[in-house]
C-alpha positions as CSV (number, residue, x, y, z in Angstrom):
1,X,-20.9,-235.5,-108.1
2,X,-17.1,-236.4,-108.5
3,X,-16.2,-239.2,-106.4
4,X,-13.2,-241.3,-108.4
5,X,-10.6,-239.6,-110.7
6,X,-8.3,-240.7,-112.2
7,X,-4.7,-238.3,-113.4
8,X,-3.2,-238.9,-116.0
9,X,0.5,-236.4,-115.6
10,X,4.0,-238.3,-116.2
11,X,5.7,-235.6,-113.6
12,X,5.5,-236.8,-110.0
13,X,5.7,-233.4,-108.4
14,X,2.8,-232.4,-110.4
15,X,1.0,-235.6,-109.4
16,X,1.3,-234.6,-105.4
17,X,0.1,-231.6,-105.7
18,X,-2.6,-232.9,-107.9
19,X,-3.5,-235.3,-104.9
20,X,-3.5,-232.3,-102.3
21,X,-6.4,-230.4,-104.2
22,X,-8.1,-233.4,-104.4
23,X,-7.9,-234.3,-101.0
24,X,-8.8,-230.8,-100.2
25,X,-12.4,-231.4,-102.2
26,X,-13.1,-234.5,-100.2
27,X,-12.3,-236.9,-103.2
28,X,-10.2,-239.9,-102.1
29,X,-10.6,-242.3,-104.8
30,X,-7.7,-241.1,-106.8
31,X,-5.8,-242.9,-109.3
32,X,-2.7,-241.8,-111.1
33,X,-1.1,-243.0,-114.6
34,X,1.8,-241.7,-115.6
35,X,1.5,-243.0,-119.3
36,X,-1.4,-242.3,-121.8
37,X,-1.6,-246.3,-122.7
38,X,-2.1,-247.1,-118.9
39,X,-4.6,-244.2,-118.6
40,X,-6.7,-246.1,-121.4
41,X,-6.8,-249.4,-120.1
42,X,-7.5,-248.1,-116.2
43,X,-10.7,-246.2,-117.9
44,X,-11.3,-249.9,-119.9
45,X,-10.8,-252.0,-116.5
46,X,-12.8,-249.9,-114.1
47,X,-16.0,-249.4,-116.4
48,X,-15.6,-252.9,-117.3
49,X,-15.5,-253.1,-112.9
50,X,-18.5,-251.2,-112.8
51,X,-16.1,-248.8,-111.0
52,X,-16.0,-245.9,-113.9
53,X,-14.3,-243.0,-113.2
54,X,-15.7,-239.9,-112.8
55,X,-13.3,-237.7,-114.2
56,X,-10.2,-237.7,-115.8
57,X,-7.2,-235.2,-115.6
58,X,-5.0,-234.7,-117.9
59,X,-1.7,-233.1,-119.5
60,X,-1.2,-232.7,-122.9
61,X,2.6,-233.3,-123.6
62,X,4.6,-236.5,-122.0
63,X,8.2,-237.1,-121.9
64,X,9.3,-239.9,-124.2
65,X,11.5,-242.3,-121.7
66,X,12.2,-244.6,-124.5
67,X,9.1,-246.7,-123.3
68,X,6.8,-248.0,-126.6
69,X,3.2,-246.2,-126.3
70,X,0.5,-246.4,-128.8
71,X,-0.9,-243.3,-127.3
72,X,1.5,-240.6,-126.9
73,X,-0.6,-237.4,-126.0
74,X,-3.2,-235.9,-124.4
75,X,-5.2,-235.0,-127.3
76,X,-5.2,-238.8,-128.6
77,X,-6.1,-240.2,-124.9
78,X,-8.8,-237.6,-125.0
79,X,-11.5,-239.6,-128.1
80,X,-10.1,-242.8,-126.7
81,X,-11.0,-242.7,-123.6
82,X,-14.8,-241.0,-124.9
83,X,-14.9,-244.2,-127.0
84,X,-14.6,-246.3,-124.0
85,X,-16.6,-244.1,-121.8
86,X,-18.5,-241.5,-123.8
87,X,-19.6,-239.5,-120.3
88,X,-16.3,-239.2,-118.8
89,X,-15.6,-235.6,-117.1
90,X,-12.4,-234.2,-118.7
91,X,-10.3,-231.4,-117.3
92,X,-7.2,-230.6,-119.4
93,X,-4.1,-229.5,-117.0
94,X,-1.4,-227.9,-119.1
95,X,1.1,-225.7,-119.7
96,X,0.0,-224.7,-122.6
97,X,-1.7,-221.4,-123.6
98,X,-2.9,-221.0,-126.6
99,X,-6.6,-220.4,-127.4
100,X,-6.5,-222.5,-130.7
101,X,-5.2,-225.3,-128.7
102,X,-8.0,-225.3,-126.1
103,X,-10.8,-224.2,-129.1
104,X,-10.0,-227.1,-131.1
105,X,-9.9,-229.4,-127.4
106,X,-13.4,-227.8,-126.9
107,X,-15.0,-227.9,-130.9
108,X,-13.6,-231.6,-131.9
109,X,-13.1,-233.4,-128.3
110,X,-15.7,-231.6,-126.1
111,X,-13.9,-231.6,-122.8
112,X,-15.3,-229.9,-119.6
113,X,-12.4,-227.7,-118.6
114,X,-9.0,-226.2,-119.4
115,X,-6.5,-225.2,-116.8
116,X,-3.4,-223.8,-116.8
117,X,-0.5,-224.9,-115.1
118,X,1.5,-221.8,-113.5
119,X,1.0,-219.7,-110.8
120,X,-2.3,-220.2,-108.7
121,X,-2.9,-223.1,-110.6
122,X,-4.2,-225.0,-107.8
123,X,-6.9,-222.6,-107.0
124,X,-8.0,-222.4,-110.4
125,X,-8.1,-226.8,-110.5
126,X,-10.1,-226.4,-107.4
127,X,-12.6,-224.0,-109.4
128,X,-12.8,-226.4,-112.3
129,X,-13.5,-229.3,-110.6
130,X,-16.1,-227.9,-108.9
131,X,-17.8,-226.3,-111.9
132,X,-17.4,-229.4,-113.9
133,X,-19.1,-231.8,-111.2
134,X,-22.0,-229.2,-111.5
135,X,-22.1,-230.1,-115.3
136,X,-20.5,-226.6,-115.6
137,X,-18.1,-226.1,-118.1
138,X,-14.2,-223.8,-116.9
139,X,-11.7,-222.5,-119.2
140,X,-9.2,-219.9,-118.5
141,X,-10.5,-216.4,-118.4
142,X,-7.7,-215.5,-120.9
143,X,-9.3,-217.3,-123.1
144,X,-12.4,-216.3,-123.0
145,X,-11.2,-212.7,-122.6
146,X,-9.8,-213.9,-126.6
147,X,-12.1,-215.9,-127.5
148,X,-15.3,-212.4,-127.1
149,X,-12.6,-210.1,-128.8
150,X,-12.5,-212.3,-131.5
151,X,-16.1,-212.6,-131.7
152,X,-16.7,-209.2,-131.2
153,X,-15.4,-208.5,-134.8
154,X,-16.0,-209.9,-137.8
155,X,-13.2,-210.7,-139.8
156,X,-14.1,-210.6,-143.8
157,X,-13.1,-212.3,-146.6
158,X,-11.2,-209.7,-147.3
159,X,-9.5,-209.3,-144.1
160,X,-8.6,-213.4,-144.1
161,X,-6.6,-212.9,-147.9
162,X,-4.6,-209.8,-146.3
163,X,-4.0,-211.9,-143.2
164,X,-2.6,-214.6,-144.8
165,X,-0.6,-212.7,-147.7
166,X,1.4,-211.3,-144.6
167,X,1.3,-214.2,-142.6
168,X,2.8,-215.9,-146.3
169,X,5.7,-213.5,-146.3
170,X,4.1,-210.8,-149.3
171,X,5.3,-207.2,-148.3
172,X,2.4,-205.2,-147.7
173,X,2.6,-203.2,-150.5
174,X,2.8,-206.0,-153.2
175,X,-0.8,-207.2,-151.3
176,X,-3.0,-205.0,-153.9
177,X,-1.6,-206.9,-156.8
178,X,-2.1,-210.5,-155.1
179,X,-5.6,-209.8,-154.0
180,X,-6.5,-208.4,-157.7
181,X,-5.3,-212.0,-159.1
182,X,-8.2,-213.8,-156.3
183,X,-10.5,-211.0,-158.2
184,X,-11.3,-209.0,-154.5
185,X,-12.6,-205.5,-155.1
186,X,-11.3,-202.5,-153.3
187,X,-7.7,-204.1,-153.9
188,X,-5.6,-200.7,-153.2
189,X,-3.5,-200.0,-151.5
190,X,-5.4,-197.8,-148.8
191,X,-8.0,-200.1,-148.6
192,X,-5.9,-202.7,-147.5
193,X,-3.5,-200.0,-145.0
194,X,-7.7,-199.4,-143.8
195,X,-8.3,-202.6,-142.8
196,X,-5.4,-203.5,-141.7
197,X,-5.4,-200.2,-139.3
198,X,-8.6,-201.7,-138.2
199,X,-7.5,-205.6,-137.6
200,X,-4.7,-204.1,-135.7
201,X,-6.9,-201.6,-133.7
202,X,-9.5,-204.5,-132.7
203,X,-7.0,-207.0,-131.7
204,X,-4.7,-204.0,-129.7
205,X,-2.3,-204.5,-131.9
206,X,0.6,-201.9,-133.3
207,X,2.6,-204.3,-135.5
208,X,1.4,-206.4,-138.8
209,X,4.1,-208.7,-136.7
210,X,1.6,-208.8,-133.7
211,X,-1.3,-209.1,-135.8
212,X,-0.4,-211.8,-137.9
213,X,0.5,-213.5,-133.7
214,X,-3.1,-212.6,-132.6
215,X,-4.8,-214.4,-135.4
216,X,-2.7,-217.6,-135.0
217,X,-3.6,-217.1,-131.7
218,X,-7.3,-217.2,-132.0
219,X,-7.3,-219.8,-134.5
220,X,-7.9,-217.5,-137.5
221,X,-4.6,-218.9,-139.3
């Protein structure tokens, strides 16, 4: 059950809207921060209290107002916060979507939930919160709409060296002679245009331009 929560977003607006959803779930023990460093030391004071929060909300980028901060982001607010509470609900609210941002927030920091700021984004907070205080975990279904098509194929040694030859800048037709130097076998030139054809196929692609986007995407380069 989520009774005390405590935001951590440096944009007011955000903040009151952030309040409303809350307020609409029946939580009214609702703290705000509006820097990373005053996030920490609330999480220190309140367990220290015996009045731990119960989740903690959170952005990933902050505006830099000239004030000094030892902790600057999200991500680093994230591990010190575990450190100080290591069963702390944490739901990421951010702009940001990339699926190798939130698989690396998910592999390295374990948090609860990811959601997107944008349209319907209060809905989707509402659907978070309420999975994660059922010890659920929520994550955009754009990412895991990416995160099953990249599973769904396996990407070979072979496929990674052509990736990142392209991704490095090689023309595709110089990509034989690179990948006969690392000692791969096929090397051709239709074996690479065949896997490539296949990459691109699997990841809807139609460009080596798109392609080399998706895999950056999905945390392949």
């Amino acid at each position: 059950m989520i009774n005390k929560v405590l935001v951590v977003e440096d944009h007011e607006s955000v903040n009151v809207s952030l309040q409303r959803t809350l307020t609409e779930l029946g939580i009214v023990e609702v703290d705000h921060a509006y820097y990373c460093d005053e996030a920490h030391r609330k999480v220190n004071v309140a367990l220290q209290r015996g009045q731990s929060y119960d989740l903690l909300i959170t952005d990933l980028s902050f505006d830099d107002d000239g004030s000094e901060q030892k902790i600057t982001d999200g991500e680093s607010l994230i591990p010190a916060v575990r450190n100080v509470q290591p069963d702390l609900k944490i739901i990421v609210f951010s702009a940001k979507n990339n699926p190798a941002v939130i698989k690396k927030l998910i592999e390295k920091h374990a948090i609860d939930g990811y959601v997107l700021k944008g349209r319907n984004d209060a809905k989707e907070l509402l659907t978070a919160i309420t999975e994660v205080s059922r010890n659920q975990l929520y994550f955009p279904r754009s990412f895991q709409q990416m995160m099953k098509q990249n599973n769904a194929f396996d990407f070979t040694d072979f496929d990674l060296a052509i990736i990142r030859l392209l991704a490095e800048g090689v023309p595709q037709k110089d990509i034989p002679a690179h990948l006969q130097k690392n000692n791969f076998r096929p090397s051709s030139l239709s074996s690479v245009e065949k896997r490539l054809n296949k990459m691109r196929e699997e990841l809807n692609c139609t460009k080596n331009e798109q392609l080399i986007a998706s895999c950056k995407d999905i945390g392949i380069l």
